[in-house]
ROPA-60011 format. One line per 3 residues: number of its first residue (from 1); their letters; for each residue x, y, z of N, C-alpha, C. Coordinates in Angstrom, 3 decimals. Layout:
BEGIN
NUM) A) X/Y/Z/X/Y/Z/X/Y/Z; ...
This chain:
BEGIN
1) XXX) 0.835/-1.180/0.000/0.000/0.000/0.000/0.882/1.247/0.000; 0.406/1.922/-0.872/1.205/3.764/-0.766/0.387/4.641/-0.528; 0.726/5.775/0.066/-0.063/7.150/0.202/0.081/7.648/-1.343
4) XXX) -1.076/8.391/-1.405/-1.642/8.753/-2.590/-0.725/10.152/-2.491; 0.110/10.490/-3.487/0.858/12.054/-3.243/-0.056/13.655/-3.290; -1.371/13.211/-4.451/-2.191/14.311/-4.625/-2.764/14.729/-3.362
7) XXX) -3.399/13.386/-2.386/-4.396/13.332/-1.159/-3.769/13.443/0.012; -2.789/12.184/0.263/-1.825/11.553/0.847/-3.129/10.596/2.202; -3.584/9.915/1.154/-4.385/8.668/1.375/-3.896/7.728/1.409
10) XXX) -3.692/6.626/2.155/-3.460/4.999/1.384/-4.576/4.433/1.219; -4.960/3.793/0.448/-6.169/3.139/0.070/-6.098/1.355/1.073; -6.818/1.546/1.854/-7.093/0.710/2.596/-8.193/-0.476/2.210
13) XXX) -8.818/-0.050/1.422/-9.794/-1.086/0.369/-11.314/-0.678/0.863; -11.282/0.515/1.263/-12.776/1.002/1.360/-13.326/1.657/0.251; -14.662/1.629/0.587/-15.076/1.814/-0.817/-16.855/2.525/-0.247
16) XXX) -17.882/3.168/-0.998/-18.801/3.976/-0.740/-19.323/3.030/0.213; -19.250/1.779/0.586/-20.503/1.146/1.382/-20.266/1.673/2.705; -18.695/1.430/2.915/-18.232/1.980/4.520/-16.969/2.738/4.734
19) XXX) -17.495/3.605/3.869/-16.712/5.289/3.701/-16.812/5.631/5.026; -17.504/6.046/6.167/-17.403/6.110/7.335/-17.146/5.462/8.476; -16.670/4.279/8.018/-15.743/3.776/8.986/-14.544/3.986/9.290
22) XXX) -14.083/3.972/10.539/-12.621/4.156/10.487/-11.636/2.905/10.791; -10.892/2.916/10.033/-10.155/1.771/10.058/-8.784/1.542/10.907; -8.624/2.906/11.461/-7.223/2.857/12.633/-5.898/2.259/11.822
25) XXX) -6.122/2.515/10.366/-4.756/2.391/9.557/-3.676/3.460/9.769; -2.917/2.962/8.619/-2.164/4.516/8.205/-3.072/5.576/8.116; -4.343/5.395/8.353/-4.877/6.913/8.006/-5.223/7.355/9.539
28) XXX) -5.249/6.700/10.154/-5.256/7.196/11.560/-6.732/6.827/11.723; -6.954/7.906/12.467/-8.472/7.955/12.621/-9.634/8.914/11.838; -9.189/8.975/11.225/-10.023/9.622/9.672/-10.742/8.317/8.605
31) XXX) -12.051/8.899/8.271/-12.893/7.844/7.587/-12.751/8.434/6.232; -12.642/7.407/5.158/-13.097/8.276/3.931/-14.154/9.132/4.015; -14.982/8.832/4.365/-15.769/10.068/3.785/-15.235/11.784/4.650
34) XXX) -14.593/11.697/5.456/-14.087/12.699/6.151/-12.790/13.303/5.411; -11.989/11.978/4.821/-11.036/12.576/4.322/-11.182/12.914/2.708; -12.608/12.705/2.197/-12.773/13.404/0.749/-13.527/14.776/1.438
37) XXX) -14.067/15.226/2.381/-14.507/16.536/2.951/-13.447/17.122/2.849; -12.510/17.284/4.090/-11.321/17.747/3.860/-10.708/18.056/2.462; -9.685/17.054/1.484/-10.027/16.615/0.352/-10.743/18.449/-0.267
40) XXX) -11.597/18.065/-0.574/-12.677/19.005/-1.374/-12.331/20.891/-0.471; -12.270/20.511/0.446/-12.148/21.759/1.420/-10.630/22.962/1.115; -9.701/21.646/1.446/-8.211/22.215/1.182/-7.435/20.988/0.443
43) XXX) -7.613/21.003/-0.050/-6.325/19.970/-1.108/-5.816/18.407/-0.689; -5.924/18.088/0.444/-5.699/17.244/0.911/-6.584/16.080/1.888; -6.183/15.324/2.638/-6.842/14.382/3.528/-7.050/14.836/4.571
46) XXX) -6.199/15.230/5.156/-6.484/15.976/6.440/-5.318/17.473/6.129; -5.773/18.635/6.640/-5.052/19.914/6.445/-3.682/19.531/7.075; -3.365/19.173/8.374/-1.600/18.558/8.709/-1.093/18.076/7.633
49) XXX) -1.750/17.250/6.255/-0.788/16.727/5.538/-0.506/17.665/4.613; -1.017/18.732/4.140/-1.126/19.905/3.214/0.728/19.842/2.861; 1.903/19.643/3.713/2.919/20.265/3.058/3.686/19.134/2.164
52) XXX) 3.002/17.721/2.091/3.327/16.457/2.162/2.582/16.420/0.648; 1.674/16.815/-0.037/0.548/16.904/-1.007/1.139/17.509/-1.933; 0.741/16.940/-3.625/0.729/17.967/-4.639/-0.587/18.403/-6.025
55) XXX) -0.364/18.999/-6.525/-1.559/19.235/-7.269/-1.696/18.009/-7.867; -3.348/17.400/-8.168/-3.290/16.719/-9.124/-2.777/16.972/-11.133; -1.942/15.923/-11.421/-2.282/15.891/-12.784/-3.454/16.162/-13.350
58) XXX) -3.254/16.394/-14.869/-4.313/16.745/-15.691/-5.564/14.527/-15.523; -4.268/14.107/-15.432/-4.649/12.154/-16.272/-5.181/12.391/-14.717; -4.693/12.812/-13.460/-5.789/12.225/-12.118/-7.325/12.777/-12.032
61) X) -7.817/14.181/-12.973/-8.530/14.279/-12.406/-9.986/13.772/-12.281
């Protein structure tokens, strides 16, 4: 598994059914659906990772 560089997500294998779960991974305690809020809000997964993040490509969006 890798952190996503645009988000800095790892994809843990969730998916819309249980986007609000939290899985106590590498993502800590953030649920997808919290970390596409964020995400949408400021650029990233959670704002702490903001200096860790880069723009998406044209091919990600």
């Amino acid at each position: 598994m890798e952190l996503c560089p645009v988000c800095w997500w790892e994809d843990d294998g969730q998916e819309d059914e249980d986007a609000s779960d939290v899985r106590l991974t590498v993502n800590g305690p953030l649920s997808l659906s919290e970390a596409r809020v964020h995400f949408a809000e400021c650029g990233a997964s959670h704002p702490r990772y903001l200096p860790y993040v880069r723009k998406p490509g044209s091919f990600e969006l």
